[in-house]
PDB file of N, H, CA, C and O in Angstrom:
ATOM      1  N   UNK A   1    -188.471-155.417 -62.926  1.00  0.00           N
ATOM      2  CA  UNK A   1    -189.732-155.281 -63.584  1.00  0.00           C
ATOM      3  C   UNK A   1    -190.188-153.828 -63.486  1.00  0.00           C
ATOM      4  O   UNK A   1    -190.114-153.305 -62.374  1.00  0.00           O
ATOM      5  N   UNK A   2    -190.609-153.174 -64.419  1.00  0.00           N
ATOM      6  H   UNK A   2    -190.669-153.599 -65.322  1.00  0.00           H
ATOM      7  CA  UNK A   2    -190.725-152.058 -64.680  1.00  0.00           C
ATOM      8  C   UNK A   2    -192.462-151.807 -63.879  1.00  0.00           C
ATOM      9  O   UNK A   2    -193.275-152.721 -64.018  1.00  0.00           O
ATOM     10  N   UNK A   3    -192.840-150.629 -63.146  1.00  0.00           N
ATOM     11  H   UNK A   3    -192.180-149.886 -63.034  1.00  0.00           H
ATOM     12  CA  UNK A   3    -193.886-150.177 -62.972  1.00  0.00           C
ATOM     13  C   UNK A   3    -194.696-149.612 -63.833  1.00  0.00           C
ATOM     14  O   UNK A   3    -194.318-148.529 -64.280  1.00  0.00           O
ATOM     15  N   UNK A   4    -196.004-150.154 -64.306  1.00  0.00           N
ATOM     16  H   UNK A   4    -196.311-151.033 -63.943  1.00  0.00           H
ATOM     17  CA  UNK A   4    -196.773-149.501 -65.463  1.00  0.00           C
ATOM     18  C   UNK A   4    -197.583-148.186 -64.474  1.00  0.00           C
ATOM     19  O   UNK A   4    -197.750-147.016 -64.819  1.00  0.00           O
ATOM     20  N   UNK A   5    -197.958-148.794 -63.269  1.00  0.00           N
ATOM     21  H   UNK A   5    -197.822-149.745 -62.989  1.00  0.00           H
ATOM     22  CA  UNK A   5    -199.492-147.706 -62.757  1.00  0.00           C
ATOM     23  C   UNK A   5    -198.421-147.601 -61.188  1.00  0.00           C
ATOM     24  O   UNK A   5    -197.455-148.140 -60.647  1.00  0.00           O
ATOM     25  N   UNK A   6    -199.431-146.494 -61.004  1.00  0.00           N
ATOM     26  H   UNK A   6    -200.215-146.057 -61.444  1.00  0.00           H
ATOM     27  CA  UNK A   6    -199.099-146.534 -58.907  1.00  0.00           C
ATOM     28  C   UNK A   6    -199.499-147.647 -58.444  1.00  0.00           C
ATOM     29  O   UNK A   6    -199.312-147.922 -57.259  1.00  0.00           O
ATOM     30  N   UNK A   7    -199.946-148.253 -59.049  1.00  0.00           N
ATOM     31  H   UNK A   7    -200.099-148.030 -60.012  1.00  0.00           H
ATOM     32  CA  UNK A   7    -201.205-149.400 -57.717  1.00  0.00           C
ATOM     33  C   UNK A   7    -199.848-150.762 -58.388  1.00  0.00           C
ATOM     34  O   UNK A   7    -200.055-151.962 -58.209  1.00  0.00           O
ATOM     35  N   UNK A   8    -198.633-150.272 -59.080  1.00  0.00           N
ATOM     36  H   UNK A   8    -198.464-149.297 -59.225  1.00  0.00           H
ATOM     37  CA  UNK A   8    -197.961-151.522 -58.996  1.00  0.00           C
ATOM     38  C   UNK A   8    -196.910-151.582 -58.224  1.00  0.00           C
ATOM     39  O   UNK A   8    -196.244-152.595 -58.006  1.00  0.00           O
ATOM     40  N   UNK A   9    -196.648-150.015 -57.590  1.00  0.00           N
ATOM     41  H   UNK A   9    -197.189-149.192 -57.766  1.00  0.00           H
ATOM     42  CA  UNK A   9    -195.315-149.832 -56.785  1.00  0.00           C
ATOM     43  C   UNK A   9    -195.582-151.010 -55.571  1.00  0.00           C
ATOM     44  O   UNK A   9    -196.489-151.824 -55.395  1.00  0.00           O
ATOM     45  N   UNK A  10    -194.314-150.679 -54.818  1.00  0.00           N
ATOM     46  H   UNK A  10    -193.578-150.017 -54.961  1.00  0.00           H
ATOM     47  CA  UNK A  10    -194.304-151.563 -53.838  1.00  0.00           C
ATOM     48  C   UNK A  10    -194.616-151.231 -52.592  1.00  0.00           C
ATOM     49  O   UNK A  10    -194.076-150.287 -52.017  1.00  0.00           O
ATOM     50  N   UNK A  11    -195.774-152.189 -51.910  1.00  0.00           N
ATOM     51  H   UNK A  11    -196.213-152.956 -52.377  1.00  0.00           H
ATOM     52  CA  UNK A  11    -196.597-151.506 -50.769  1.00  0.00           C
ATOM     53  C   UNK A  11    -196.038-150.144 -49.979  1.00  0.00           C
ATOM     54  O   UNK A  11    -196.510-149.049 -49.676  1.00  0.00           O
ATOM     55  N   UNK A  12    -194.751-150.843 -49.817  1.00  0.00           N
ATOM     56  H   UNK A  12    -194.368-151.733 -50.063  1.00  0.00           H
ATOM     57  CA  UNK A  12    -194.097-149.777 -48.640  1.00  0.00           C
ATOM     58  C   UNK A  12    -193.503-148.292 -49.344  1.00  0.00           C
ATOM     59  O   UNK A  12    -193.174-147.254 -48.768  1.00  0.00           O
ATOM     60  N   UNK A  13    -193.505-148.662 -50.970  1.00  0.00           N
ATOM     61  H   UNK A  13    -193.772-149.504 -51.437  1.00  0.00           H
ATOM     62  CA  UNK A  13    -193.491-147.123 -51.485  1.00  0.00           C
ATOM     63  C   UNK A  13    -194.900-146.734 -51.269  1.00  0.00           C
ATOM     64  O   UNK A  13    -195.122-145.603 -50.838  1.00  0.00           O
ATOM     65  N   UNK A  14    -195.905-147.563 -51.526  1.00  0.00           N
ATOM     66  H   UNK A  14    -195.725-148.482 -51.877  1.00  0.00           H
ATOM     67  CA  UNK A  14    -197.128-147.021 -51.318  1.00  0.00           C
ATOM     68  C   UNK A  14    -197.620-146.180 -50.103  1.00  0.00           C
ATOM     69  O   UNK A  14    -198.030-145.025 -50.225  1.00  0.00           O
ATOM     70  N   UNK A  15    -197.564-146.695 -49.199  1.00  0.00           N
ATOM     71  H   UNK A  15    -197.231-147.633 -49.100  1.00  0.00           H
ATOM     72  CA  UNK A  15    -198.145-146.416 -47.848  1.00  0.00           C
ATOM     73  C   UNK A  15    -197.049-145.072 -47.375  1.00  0.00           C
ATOM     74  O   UNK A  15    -197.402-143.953 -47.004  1.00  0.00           O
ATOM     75  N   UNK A  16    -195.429-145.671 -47.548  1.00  0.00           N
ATOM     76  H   UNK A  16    -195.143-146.581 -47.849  1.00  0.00           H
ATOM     77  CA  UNK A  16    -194.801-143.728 -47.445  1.00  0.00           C
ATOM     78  C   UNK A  16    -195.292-142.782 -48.270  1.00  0.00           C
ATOM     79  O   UNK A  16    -195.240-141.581 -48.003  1.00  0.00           O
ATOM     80  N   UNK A  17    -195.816-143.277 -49.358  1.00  0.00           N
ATOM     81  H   UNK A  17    -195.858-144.252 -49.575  1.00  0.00           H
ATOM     82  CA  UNK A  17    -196.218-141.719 -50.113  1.00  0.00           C
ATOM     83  C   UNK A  17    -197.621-141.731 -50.104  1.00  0.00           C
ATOM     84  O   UNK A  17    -198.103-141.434 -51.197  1.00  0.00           O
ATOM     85  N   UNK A  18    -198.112-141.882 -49.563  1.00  0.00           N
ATOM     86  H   UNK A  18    -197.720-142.122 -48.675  1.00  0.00           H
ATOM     87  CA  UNK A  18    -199.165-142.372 -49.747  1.00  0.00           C
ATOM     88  C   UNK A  18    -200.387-140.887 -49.578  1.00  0.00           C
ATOM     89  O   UNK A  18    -201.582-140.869 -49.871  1.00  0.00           O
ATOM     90  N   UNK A  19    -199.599-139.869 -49.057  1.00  0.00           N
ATOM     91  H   UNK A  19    -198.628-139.884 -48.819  1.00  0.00           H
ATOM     92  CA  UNK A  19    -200.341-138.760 -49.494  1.00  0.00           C
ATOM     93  C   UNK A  19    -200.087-137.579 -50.189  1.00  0.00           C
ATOM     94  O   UNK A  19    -200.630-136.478 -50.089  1.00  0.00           O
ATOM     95  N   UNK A  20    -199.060-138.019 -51.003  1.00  0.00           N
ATOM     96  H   UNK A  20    -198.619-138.912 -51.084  1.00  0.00           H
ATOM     97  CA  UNK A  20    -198.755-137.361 -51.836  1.00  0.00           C
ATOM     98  C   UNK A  20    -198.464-138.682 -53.483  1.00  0.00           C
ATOM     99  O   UNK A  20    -197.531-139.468 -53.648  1.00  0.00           O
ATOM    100  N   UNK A  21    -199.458-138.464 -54.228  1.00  0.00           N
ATOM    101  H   UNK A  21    -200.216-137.826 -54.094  1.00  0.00           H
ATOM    102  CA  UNK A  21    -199.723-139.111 -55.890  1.00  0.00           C
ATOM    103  C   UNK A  21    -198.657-138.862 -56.412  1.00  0.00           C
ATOM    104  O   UNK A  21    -197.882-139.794 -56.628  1.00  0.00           O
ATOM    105  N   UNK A  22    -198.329-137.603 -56.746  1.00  0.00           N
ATOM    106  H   UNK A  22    -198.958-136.846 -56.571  1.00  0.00           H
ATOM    107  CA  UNK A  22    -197.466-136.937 -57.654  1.00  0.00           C
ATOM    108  C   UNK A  22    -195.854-137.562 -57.237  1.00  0.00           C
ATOM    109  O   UNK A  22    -194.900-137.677 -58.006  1.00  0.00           O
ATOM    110  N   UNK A  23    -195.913-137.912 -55.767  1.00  0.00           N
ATOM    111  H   UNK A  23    -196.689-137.819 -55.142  1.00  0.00           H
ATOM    112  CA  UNK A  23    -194.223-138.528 -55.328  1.00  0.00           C
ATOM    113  C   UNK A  23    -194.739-140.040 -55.862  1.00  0.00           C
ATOM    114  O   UNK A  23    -193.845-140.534 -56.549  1.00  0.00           O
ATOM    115  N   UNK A  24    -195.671-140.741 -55.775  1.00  0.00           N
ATOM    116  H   UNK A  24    -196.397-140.340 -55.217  1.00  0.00           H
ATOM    117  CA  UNK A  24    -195.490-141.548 -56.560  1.00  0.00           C
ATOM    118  C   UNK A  24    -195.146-141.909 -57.875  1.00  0.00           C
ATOM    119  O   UNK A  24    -194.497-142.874 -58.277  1.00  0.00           O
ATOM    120  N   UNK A  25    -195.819-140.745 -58.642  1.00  0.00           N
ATOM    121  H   UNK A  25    -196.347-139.960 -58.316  1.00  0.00           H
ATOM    122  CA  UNK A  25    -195.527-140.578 -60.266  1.00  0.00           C
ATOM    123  C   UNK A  25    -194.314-140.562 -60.897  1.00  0.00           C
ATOM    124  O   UNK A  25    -193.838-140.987 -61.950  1.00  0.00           O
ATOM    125  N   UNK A  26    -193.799-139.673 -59.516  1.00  0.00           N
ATOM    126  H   UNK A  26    -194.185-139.328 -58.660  1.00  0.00           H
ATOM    127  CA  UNK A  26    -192.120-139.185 -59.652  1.00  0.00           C
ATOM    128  C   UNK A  26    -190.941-140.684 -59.341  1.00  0.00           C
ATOM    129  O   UNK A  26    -189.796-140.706 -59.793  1.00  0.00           O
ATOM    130  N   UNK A  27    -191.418-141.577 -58.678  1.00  0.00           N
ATOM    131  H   UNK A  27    -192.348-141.560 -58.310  1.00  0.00           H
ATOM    132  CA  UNK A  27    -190.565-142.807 -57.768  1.00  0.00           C
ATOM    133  C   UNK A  27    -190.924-143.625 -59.201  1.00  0.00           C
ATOM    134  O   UNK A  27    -189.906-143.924 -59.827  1.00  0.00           O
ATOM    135  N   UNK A  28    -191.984-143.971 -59.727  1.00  0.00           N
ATOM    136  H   UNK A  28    -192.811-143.728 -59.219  1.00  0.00           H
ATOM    137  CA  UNK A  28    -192.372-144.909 -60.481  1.00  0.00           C
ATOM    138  C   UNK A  28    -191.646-144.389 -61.947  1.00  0.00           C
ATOM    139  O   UNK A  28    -191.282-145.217 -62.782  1.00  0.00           O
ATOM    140  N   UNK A  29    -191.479-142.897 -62.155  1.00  0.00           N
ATOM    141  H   UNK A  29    -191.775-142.225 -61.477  1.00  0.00           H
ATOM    142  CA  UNK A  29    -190.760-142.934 -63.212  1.00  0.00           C
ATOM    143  C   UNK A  29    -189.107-143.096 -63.877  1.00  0.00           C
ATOM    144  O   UNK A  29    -188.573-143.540 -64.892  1.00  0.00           O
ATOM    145  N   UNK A  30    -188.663-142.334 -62.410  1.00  0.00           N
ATOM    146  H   UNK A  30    -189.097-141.972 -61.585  1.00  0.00           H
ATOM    147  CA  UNK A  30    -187.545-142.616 -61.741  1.00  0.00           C
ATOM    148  C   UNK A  30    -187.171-144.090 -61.872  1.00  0.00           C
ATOM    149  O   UNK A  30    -186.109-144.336 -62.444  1.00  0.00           O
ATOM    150  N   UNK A  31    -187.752-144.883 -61.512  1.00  0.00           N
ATOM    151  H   UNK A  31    -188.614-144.683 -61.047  1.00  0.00           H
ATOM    152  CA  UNK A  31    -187.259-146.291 -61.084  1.00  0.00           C
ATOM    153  C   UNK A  31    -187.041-147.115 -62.330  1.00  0.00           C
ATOM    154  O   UNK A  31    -186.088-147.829 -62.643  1.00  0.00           O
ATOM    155  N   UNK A  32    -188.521-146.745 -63.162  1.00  0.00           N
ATOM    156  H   UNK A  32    -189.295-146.165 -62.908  1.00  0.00           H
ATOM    157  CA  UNK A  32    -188.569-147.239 -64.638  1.00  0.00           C
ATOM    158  C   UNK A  32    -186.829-146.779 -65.572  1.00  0.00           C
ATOM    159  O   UNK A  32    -186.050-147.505 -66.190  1.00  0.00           O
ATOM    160  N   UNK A  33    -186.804-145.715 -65.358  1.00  0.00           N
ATOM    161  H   UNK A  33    -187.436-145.125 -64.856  1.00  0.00           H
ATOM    162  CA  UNK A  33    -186.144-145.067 -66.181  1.00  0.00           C
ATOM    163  C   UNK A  33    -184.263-145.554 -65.738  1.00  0.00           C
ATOM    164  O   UNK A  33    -183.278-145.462 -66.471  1.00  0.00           O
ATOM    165  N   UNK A  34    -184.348-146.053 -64.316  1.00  0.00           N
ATOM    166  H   UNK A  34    -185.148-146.128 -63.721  1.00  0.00           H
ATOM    167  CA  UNK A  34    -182.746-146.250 -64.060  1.00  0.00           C
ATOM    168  C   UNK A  34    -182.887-147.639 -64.030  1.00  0.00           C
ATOM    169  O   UNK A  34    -181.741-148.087 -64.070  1.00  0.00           O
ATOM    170  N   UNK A  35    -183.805-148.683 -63.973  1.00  0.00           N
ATOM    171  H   UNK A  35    -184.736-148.320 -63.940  1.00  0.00           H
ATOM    172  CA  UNK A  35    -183.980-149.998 -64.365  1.00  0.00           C
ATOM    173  C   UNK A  35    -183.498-150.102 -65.964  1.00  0.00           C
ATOM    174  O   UNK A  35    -183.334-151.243 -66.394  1.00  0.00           O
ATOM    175  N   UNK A  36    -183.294-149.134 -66.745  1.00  0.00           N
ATOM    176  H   UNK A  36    -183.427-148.206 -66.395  1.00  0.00           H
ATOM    177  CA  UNK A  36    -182.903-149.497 -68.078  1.00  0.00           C
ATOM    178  C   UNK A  36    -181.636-149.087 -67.775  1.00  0.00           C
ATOM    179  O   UNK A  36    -180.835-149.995 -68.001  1.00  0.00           O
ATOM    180  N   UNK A  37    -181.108-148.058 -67.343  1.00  0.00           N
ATOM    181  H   UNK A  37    -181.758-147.321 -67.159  1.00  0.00           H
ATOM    182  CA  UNK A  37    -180.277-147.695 -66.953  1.00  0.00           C
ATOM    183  C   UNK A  37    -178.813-148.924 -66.483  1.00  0.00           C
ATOM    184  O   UNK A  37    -177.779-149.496 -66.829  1.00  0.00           O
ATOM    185  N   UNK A  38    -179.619-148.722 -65.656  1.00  0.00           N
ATOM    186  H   UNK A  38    -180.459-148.258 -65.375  1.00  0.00           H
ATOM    187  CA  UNK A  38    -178.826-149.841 -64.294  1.00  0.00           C
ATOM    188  C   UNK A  38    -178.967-151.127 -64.258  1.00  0.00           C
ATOM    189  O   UNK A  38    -178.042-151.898 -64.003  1.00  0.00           O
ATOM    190  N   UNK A  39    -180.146-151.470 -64.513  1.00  0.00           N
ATOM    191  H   UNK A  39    -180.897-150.844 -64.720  1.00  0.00           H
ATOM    192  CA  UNK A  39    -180.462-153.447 -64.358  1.00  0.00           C
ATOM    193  C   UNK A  39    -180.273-153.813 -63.135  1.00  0.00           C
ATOM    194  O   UNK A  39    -180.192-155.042 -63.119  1.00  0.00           O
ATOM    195  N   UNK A  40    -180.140-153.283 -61.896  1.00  0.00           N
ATOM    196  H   UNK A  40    -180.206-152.285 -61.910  1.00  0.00           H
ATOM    197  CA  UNK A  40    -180.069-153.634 -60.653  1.00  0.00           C
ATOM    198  C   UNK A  40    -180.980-152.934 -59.568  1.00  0.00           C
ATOM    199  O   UNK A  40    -180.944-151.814 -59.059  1.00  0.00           O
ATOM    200  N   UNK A  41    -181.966-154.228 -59.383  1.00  0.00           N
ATOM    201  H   UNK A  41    -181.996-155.138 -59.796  1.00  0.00           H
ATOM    202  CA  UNK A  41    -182.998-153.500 -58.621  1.00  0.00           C
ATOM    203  C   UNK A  41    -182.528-152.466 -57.401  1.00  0.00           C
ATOM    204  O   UNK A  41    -183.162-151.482 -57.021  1.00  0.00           O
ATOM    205  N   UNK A  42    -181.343-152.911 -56.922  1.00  0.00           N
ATOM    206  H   UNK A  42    -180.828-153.710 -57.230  1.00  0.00           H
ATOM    207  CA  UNK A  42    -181.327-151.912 -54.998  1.00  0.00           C
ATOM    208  C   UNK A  42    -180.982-150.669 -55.997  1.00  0.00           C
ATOM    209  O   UNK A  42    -181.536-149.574 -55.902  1.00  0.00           O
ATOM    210  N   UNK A  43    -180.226-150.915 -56.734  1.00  0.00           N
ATOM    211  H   UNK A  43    -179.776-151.804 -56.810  1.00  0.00           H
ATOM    212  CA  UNK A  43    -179.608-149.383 -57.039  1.00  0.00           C
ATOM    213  C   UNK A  43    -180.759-148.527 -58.032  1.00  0.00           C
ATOM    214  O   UNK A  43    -180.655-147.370 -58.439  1.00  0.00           O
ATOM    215  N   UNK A  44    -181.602-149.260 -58.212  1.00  0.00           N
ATOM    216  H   UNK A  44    -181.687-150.200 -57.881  1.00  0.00           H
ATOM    217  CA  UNK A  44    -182.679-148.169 -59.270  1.00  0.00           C
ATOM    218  C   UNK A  44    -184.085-148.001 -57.794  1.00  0.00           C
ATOM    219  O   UNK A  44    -185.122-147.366 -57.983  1.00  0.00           O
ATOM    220  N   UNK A  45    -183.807-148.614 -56.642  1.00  0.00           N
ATOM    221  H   UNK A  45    -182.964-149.131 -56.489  1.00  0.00           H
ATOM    222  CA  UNK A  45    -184.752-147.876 -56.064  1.00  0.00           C
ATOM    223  C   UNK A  45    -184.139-146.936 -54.955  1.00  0.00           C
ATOM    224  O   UNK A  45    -184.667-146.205 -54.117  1.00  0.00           O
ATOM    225  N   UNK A  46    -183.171-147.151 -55.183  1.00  0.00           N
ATOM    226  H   UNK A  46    -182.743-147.744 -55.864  1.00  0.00           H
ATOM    227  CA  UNK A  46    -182.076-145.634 -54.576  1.00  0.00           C
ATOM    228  C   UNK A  46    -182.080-144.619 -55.509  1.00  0.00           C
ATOM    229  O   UNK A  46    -181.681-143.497 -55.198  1.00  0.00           O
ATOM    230  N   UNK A  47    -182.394-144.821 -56.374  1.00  0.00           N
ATOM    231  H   UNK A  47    -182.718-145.732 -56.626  1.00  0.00           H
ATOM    232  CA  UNK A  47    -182.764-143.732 -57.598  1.00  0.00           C
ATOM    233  C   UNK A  47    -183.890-143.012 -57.036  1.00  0.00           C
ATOM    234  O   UNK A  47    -183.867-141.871 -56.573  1.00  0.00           O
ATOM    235  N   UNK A  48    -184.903-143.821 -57.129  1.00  0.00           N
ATOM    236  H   UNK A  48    -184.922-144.747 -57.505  1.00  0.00           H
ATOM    237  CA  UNK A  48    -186.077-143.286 -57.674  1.00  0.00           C
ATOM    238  C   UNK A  48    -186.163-142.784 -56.214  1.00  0.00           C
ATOM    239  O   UNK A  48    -186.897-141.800 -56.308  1.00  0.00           O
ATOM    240  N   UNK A  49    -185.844-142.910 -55.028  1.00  0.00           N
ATOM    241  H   UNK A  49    -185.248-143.709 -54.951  1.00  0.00           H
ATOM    242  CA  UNK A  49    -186.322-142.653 -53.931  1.00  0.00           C
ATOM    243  C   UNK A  49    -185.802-141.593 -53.819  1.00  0.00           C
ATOM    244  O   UNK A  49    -186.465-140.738 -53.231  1.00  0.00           O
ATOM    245  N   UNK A  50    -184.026-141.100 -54.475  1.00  0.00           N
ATOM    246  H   UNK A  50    -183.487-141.794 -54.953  1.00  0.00           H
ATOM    247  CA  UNK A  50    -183.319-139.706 -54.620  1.00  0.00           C
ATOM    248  C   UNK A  50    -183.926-138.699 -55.358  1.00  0.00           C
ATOM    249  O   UNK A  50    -183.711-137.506 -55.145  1.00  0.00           O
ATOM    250  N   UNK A  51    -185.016-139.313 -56.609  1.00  0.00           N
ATOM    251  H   UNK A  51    -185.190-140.283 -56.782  1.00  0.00           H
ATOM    252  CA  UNK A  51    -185.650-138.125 -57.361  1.00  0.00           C
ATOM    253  C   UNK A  51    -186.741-137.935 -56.348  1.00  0.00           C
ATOM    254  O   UNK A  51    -186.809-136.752 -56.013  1.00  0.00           O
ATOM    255  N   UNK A  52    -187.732-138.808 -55.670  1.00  0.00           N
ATOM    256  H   UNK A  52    -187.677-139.769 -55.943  1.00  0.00           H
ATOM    257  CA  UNK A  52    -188.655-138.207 -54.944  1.00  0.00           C
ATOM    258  C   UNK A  52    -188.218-137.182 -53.696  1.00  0.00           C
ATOM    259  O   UNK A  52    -188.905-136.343 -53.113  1.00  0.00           O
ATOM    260  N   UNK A  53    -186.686-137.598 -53.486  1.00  0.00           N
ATOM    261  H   UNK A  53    -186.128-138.280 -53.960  1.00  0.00           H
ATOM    262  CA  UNK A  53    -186.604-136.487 -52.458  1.00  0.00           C
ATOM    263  C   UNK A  53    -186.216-134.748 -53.282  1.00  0.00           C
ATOM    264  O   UNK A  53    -186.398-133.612 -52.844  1.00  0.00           O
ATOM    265  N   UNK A  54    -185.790-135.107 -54.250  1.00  0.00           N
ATOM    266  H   UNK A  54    -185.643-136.030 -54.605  1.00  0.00           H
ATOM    267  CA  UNK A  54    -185.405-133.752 -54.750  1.00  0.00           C
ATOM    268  C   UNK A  54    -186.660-132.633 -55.049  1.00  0.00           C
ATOM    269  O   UNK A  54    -186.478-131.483 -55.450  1.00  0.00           O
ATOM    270  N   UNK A  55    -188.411-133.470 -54.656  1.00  0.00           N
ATOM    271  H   UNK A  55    -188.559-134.404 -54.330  1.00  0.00           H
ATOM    272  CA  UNK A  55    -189.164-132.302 -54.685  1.00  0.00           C
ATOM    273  C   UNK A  55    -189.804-132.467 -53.791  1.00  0.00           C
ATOM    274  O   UNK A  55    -190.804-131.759 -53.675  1.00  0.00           O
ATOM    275  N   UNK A  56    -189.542-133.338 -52.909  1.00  0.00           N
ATOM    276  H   UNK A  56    -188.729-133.913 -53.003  1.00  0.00           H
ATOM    277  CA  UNK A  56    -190.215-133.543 -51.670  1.00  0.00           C
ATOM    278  C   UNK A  56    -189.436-134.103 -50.435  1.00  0.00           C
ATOM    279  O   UNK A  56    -188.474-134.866 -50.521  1.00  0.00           O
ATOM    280  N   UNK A  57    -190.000-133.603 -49.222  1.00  0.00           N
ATOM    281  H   UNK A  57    -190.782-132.983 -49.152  1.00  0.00           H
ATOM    282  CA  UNK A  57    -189.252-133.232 -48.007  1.00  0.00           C
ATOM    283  C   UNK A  57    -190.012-134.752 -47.487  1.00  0.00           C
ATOM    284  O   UNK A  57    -190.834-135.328 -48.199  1.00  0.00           O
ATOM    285  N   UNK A  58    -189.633-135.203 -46.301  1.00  0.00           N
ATOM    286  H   UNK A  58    -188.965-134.735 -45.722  1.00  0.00           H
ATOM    287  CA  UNK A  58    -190.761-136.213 -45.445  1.00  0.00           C
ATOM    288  C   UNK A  58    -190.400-135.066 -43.493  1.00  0.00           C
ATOM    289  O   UNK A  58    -189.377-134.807 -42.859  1.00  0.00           O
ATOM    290  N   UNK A  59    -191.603-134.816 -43.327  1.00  0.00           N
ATOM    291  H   UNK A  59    -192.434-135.027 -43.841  1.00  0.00           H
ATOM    292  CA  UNK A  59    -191.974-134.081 -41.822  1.00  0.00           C
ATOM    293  C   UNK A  59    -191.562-135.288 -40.800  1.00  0.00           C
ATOM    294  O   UNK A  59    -192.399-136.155 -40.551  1.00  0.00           O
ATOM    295  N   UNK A  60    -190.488-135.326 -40.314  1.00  0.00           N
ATOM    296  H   UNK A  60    -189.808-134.621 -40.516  1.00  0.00           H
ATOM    297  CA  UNK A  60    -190.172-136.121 -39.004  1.00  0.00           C
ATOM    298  C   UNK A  60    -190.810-136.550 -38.264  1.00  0.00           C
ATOM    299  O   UNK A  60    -190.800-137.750 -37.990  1.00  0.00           O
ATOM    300  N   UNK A  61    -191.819-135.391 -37.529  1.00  0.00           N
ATOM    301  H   UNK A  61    -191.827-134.416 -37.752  1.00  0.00           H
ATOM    302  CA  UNK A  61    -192.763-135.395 -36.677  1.00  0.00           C
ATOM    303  C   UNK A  61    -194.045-136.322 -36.725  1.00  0.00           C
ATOM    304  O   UNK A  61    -194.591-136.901 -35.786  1.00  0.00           O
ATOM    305  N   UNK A  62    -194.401-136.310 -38.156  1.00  0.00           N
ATOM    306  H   UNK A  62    -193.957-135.840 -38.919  1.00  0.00           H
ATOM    307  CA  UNK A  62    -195.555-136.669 -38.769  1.00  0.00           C
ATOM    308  C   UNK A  62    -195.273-138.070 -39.536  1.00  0.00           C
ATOM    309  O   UNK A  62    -195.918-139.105 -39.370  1.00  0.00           O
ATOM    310  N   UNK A  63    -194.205-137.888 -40.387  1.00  0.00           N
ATOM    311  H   UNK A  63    -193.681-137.047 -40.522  1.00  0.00           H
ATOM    312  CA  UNK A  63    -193.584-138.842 -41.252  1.00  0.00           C
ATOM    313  C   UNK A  63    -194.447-138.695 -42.517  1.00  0.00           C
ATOM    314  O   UNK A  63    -194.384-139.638 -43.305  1.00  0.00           O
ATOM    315  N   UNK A  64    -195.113-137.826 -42.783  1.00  0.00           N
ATOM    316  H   UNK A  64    -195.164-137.059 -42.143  1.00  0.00           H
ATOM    317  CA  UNK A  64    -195.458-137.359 -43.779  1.00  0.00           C
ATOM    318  C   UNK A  64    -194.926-136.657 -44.991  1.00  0.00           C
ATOM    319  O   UNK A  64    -193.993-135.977 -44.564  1.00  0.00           O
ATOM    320  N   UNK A  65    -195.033-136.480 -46.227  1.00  0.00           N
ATOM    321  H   UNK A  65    -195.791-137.033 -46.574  1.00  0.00           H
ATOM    322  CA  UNK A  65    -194.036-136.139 -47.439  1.00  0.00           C
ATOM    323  C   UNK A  65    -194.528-134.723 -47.453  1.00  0.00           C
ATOM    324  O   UNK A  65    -195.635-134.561 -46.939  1.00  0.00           O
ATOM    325  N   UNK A  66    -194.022-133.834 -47.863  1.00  0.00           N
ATOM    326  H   UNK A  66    -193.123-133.965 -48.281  1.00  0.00           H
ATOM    327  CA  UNK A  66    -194.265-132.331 -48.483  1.00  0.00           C
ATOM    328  C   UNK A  66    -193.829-132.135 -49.682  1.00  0.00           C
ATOM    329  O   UNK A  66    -193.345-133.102 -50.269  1.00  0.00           O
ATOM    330  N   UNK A  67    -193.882-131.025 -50.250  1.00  0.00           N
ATOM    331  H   UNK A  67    -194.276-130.239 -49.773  1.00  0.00           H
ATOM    332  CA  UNK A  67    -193.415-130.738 -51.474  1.00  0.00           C
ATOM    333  C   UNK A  67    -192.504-129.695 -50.651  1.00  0.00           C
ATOM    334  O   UNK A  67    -193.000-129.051 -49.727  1.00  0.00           O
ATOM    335  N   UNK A  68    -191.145-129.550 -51.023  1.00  0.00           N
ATOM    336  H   UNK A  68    -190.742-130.073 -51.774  1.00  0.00           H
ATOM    337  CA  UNK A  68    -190.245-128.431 -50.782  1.00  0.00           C
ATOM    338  C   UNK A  68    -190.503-127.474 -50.906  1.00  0.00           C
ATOM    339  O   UNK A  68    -191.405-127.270 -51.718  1.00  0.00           O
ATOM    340  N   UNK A  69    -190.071-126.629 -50.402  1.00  0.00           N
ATOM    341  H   UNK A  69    -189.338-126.794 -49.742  1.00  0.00           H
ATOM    342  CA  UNK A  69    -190.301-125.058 -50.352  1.00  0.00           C
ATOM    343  C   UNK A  69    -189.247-124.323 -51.207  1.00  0.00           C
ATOM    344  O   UNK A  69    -188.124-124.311 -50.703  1.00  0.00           O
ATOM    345  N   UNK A  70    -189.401-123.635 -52.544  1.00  0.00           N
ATOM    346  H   UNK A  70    -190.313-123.645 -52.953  1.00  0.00           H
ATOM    347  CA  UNK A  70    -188.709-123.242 -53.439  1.00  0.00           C
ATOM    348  C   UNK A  70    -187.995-122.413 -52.926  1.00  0.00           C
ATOM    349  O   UNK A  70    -187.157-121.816 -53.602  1.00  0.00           O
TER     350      UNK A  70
END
């Protein structure tokens, strides 16, 4: 099932990104986009979770997301 808004992702995408919007925007489009792709949910949220890492880091320490450092 495809994500229309953030508030439809799934809690636990929610609450990891949860302070950063824009990694949501990025997971939810991602996911949409390899769900047509793929048709298999594990493998389209290994997607979308690979595009959110490609602009964002998560802080170990904190477990918090960043945006990468160019």
């Amino acid at each position: 099932m495809p994500y229309d808004n953030r508030s439809d992702l799934p809690d636990q995408v929610k609450d990891t990104l949860s302070n950063v919007p824009h990694a949501q925007d990025i997971y939810k489009e991602a996911f949409n986009s390899a769900l047509e792709e793929y048709n298999d949910e594990s493998r389209t949220h290994a997607t979308a979770w690979a595009a959110v890492k490609k602009k964002y880091q998560k802080d170990e320490a904190t477990g918090d997301w960043h945006p990468k450092e160019s």
